[in-house]
C-alpha positions, 0 to 999 in steps of 0.5 A: 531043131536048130541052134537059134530055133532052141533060143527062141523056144526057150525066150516064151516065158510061161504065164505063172513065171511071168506072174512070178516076176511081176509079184515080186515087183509089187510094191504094195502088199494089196495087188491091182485089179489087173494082177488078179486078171493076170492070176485068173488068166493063169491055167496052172492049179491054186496050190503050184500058184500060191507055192510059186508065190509063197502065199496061202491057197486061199489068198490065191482063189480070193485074187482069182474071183477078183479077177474073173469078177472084173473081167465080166465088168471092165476089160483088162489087159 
């Protein structure tokens, strides 16, 4: 693999790193509709999730189902 083919390989960020950064730029301690689709989107497993994040496994499942509730009804991002 050549040289610029290895920085472009490693600029992909991984969904739960993306989501990682935008938790830490909330503000308000309740996320929107559209951070519980992001967390719904995330393939990776509630506990690697909540650990990433630092919050509790339920708290986590809780912004999951908020999540694949809203996207059922409205479209997110």
């Amino acid at each position: 693999m050549s040289f610029m083919m290895q920085i472009d390989a490693a600029r992909v960020a991984r969904p739960l790193d993306l989501l990682a950064a935008e938790h830490a730029r909330l503000t308000s301690p309740i996320p929107s509709i559209d951070f519980c689709c992001r967390v719904a989107g995330v393939p990776d497993s509630d506990e690697i999730v909540a650990r990433r994040l630092h919050v509790a496994v339920s708290i986590i499942r809780g912004w999951r189902e908020i999540g694949r509730r809203a996207m059922g009804k409205w479209a997110c991002r």
